[in-house]
C-alpha positions as CSV (number, residue, x, y, z in Angstrom):
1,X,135.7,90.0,95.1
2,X,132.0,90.1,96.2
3,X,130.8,90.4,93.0
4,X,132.4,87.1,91.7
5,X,131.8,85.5,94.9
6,X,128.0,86.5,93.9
7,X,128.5,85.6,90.4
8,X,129.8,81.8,90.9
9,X,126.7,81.3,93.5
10,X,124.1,82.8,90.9
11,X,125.9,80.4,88.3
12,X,125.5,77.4,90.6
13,X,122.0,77.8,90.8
14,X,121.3,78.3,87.3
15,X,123.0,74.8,86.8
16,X,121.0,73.2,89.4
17,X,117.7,75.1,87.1
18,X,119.0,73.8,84.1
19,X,119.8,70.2,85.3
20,X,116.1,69.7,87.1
21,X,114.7,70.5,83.7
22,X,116.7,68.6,82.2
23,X,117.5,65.6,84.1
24,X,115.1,65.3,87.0
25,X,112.6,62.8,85.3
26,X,110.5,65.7,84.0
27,X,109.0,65.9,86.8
28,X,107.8,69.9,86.6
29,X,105.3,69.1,83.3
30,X,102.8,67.4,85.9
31,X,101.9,65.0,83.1
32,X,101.0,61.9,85.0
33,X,97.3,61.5,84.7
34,X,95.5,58.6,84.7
35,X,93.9,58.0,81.6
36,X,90.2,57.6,81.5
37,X,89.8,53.9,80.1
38,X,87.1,52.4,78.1
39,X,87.3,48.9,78.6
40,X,85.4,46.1,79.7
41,X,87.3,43.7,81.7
42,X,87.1,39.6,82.3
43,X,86.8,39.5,85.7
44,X,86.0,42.3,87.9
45,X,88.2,42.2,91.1
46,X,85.9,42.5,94.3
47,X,87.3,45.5,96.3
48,X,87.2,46.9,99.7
49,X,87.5,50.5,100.8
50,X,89.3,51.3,104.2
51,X,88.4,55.1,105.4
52,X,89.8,56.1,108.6
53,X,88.2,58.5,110.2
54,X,88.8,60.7,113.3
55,X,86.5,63.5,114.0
56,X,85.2,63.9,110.5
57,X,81.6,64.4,110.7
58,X,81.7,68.1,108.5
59,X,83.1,66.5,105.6
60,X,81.3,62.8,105.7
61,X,78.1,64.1,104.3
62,X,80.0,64.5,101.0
63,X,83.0,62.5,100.6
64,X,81.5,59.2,102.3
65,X,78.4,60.2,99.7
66,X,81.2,59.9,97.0
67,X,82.0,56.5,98.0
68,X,79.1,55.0,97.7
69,X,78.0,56.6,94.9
70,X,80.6,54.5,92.8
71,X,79.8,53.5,88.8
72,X,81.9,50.3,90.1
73,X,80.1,47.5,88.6
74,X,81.7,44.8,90.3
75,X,82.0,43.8,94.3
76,X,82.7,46.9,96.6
77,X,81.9,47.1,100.1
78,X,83.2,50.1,102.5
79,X,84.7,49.6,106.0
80,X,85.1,52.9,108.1
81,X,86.9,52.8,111.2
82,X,85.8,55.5,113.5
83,X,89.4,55.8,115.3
84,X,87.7,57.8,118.5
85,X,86.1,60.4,117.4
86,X,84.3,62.6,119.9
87,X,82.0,64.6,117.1
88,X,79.6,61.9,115.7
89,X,81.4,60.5,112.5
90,X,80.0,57.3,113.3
91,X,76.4,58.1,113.5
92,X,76.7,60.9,110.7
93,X,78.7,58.0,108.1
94,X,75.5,55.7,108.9
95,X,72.6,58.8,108.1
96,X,74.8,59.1,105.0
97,X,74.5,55.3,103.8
98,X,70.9,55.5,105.0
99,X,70.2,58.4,102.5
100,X,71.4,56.6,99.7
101,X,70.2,53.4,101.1
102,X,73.4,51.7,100.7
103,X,73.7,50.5,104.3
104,X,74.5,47.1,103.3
105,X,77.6,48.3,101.6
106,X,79.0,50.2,104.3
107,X,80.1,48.8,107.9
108,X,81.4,51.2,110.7
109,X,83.9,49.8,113.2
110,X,85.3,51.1,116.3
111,X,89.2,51.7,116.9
112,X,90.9,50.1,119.9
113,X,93.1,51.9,121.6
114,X,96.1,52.9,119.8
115,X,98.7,51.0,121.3
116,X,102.6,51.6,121.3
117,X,104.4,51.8,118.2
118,X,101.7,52.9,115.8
119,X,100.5,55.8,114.1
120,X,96.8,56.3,114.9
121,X,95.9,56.2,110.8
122,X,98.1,53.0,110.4
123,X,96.7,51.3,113.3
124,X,92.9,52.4,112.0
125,X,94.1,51.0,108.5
126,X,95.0,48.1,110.2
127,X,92.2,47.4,112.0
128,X,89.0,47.4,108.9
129,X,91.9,45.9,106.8
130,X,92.1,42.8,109.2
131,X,87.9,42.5,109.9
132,X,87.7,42.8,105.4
133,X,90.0,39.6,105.6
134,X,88.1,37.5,108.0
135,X,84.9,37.7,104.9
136,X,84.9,35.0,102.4
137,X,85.9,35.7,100.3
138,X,88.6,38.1,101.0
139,X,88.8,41.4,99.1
140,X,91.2,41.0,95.8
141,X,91.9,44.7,96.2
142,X,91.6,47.7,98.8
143,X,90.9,51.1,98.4
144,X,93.1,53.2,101.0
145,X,91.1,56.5,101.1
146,X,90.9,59.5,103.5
147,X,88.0,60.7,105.2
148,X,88.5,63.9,103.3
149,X,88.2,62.9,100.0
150,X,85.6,62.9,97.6
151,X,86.0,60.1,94.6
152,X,85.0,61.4,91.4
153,X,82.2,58.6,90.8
154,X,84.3,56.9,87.8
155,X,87.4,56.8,90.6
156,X,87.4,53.4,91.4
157,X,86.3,51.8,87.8
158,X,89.4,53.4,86.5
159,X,91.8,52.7,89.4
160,X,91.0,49.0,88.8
161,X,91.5,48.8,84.9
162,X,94.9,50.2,85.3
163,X,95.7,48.2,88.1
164,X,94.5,45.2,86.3
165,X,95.2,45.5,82.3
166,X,98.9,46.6,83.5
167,X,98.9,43.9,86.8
168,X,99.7,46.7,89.3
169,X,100.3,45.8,93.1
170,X,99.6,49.4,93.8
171,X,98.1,52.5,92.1
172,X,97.9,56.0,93.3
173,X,96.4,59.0,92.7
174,X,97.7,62.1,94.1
175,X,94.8,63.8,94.3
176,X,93.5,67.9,93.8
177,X,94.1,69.4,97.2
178,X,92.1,72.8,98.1
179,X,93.1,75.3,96.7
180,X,90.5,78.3,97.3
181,X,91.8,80.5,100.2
182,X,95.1,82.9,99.4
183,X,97.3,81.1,102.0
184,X,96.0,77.7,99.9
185,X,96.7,79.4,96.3
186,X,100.1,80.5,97.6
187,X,101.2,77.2,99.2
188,X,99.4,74.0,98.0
189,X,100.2,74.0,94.5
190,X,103.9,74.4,95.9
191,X,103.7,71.1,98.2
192,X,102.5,69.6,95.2
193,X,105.2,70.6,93.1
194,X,107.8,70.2,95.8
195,X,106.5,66.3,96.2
196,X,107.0,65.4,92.4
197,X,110.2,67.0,92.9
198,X,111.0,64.8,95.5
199,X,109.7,61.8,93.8
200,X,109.6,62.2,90.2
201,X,106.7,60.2,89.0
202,X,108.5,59.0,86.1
203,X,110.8,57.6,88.0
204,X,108.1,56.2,90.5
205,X,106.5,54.4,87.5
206,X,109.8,52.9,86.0
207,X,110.1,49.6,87.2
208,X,114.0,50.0,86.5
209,X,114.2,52.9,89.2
210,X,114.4,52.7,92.9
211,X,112.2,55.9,93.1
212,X,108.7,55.0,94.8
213,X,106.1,57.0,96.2
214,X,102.3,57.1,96.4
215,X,100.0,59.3,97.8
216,X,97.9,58.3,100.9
217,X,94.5,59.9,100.1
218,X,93.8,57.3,97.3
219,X,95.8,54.2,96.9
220,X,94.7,50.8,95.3
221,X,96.6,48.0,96.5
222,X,96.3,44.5,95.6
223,X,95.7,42.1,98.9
224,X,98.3,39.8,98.1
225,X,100.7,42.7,97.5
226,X,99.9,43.9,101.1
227,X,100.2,40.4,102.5
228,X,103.7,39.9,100.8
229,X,105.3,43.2,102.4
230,X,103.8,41.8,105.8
231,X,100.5,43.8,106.0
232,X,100.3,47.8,107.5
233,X,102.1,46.7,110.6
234,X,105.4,46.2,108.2
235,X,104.9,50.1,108.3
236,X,103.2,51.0,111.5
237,X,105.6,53.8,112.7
238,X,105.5,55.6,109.6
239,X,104.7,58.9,109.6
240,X,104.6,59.1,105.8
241,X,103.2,56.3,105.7
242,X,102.2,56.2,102.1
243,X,105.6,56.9,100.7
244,X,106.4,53.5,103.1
245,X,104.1,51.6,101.5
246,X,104.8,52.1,98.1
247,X,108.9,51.3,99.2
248,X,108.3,48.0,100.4
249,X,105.6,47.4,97.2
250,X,108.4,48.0,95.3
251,X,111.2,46.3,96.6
252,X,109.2,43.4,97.0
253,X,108.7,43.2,93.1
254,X,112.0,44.2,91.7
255,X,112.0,42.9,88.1
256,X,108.3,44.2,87.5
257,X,106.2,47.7,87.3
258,X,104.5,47.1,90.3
259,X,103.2,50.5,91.1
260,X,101.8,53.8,89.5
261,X,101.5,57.5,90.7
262,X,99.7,60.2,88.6
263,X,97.6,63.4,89.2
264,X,93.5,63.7,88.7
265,X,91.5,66.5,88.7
266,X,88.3,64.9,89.4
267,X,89.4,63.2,92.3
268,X,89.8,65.7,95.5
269,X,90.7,66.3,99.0
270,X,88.0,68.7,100.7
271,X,90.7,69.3,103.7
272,X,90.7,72.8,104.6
273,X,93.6,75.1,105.2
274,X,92.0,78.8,105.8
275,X,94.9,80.0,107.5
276,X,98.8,80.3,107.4
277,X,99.2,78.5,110.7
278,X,97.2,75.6,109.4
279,X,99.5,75.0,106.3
280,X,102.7,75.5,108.8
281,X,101.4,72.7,111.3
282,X,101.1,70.1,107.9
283,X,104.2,70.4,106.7
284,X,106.2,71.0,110.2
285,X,104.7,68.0,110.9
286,X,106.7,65.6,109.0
287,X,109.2,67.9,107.2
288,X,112.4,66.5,109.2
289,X,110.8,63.0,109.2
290,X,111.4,62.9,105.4
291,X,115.4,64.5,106.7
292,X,115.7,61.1,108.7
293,X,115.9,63.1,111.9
294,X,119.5,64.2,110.4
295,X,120.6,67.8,111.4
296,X,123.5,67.4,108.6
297,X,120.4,66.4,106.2
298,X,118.6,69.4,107.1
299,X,121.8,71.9,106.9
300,X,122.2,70.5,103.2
301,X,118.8,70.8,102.5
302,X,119.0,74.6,104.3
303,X,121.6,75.2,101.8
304,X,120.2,73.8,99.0
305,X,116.8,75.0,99.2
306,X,119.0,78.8,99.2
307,X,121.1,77.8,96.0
308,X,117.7,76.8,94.4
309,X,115.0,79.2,94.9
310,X,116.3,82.3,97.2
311,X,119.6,83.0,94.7
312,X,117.4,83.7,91.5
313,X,116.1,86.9,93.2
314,X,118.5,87.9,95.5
315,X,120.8,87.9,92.3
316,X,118.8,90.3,90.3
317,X,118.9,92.5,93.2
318,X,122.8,92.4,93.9
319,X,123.2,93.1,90.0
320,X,121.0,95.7,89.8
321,X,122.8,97.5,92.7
322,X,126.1,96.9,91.5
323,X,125.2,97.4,88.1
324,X,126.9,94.5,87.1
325,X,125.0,93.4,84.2
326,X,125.8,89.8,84.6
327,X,124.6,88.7,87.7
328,X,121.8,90.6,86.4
329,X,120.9,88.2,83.5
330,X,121.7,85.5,85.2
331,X,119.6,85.9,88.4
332,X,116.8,87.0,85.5
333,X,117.6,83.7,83.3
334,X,117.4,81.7,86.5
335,X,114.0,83.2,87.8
336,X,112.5,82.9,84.5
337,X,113.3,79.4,84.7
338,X,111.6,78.6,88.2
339,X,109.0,80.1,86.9
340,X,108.5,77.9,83.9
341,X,109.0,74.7,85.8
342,X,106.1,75.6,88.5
343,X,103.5,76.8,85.4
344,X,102.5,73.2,84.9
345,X,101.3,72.7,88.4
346,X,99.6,76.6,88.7
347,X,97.9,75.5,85.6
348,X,96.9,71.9,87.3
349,X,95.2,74.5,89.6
350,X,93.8,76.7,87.4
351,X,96.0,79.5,89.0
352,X,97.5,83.0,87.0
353,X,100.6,82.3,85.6
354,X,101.6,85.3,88.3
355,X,101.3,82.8,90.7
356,X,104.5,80.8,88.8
357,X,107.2,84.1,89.5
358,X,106.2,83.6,93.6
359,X,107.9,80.4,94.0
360,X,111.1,81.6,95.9
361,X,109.0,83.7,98.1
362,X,106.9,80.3,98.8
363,X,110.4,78.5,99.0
364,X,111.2,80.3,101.8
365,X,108.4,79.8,103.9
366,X,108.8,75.8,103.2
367,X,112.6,76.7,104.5
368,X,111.5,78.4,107.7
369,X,108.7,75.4,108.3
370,X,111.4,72.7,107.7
371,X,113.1,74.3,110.4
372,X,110.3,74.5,112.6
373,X,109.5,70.7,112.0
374,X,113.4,70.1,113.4
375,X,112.9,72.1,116.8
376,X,109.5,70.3,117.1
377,X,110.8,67.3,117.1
378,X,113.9,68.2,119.2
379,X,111.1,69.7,121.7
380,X,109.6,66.4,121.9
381,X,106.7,67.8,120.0
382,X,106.7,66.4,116.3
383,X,104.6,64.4,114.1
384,X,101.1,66.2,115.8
385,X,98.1,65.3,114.3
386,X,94.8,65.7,115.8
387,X,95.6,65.4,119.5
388,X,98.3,62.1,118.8
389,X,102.0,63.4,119.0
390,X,104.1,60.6,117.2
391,X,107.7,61.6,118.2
392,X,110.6,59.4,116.4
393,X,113.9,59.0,117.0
């Protein structure tokens, strides 16, 4: 009896392997790149970048350098909001701009106080994204960024021909995260994997599917787009805030591509994550926000997360002891298969294929962090992020 009760379980999850190949928007080939475009166009749109930044003076120096350093040949201007920092960002962003001597293109604001209701990047967003709108003229386009990232220096020049030869509202780039330390090679290419997943981009970029997602460290959205949807404050309790956006973007257009999503490999985040404990606090920190605060949603994603990447293993195991050749194979078959869907991204990170065959090991740390984001919150202690607790009901 225990060895077919094993045997239909390790056949359910080989279904569920072969149907996400299959079926799931192709999301595990990691093919969604943004082309590099030669093309001159008509007008150039005039664009403004909004860079919140909170205690970021290490990584200024660079990625603000990045910024200005843009080929962008038409009308671009940078507003960072310095959301209290207590390090210097502001004075380090100007020495920055100074260097290049580019002060004229870069203006540093100071953050209110956050007030009830918002999240403290939402409510920085907010703040250079209403002072860019009092110019004249207004921007046609802004540039979302992090203070983390550093723009590859064709970035924005490409971001704006495929938002304008394909009249985008919003484009995307989910961009290389770190990936140098072990704890980084063994978890980030797996949250990147785990987010096309999620939100196949496929799907994200088919204007006939409800699917739509962007990624906050580099979004181009058209001001009128924004406007429509009823500005950042139409989101200002998100926690994932640019998954938000791009929902209303694209419920707002329904009949009409309206947004992209792809990967880069020129375009990167420089955020660290040296240890275990700093990987856990990311992901616990908006893992049961994406559940809806539902404890049945995270039981069925507790289960299914088991079906998918712990039974491959745990199935070779059980066969192998019971010498039941079956369950053998198709634990093997199944594992084999996990570990073709996650080569794409290893290789996106320039990773040994070894890496690919750790997946359900990695699955079950993302399991045990899920969890932990559901007692945070429950605790009255979710959604931390640099001294803010946002807490949701």
């Amino acid at each position: 009896m225990f060895e077919l009760i094993w045997l239909t379980i390790a056949s359910i999850s080989l279904l569920i392997w072969i149907y996400l190949l299959l079926f799931r928007g192709q999301f595990w080939q990691a093919n969604q790149y943004l082309e590099q475009l030669d093309l001159n166009l008509e007008s150039l749109p005039l664009i403004c970048a909004v860079v919140p930044a909170r205690d970021e003076a290490d990584l200024l120096p660079k990625t603000l350098r990045s910024l200005l350093n843009q080929d962008y040949p038409g009308n671009f201007s940078i507003i960072l909001v310095d959301d209290c920092s207590t390090d210097g960002t502001a004075e380090i962003a100007k020495e920055v701009a100074e260097q290049l001597n580019q002060s004229k293109r870069l203006e540093i604001i100071q953050s209110n106080p956050l007030p009830p209701g918002w999240t403290g990047k939402l409510w920085a967003l907010e703040q250079g994204i209403i002072y860019a709108q009092k110019r004249t003229p207004p921007p046609d386009y802004f540039l979302l960024t992090d203070a983390d990232i550093e723009h590859d220096k064709t970035n924005l020049h490409q971001l704006a021909i495929k938002a304008k030869k394909e009249k985008l509202q919003l484009v995307s780039l989910m961009v290389l995260l770190r990936c140098q330390s072990f704890w980084e090679k063994l978890t980030i290419p797996a949250f990147v994997f785990f987010f096309q997943k999620l939100y196949p981009f496929t799907w994200v970029n088919d204007k006939r599917d409800r699917t739509a997602a962007a990624a906050g460290g580099c979004i181009l959205i058209e001001r009128q787009a924004l406007e429509s949807i009823g500005g950042v404050a139409a989101i200002r309790q998100a926690l994932i805030d640019d998954c938000a956006l791009a929902q209303a973007v694209k419920a707002t257009y329904p009949n009409k591509k309206a947004i992209w999503l792809g990967l880069t490999t020129s375009t990167r985040s420089l955020r660290p994550y040296p240890s275990l404990s700093s990987i856990w606090d990311m992901v616990a920190r908006t893992a049961f926000t994406q559940l809806n605060y539902s404890p049945w949603l995270l039981l069925g994603t507790l289960l299914g997360m088991s079906l998918t990447y712990l039974v491959a293993p745990l199935s070779l195991g059980v066969g192998l002891v019971t010498s039941n050749w079956l369950i053998t194979s198709i634990g093997l078959l199944t594992w084999l298969l996990v570990a073709i869907a996650y080569l794409p991204t290893i290789r996106l990170y320039r990773l040994s294929p070894l890496w690919a065959f750790c997946l359900s090991a990695i699955a079950f740390l993302y399991t045990l962090m899920t969890i932990d984001s559901a007692l945070r919150h429950w605790q009255g202690r979710g959604g931390r992020w640099k001294g803010r607790v946002y807490s949701q009901s």
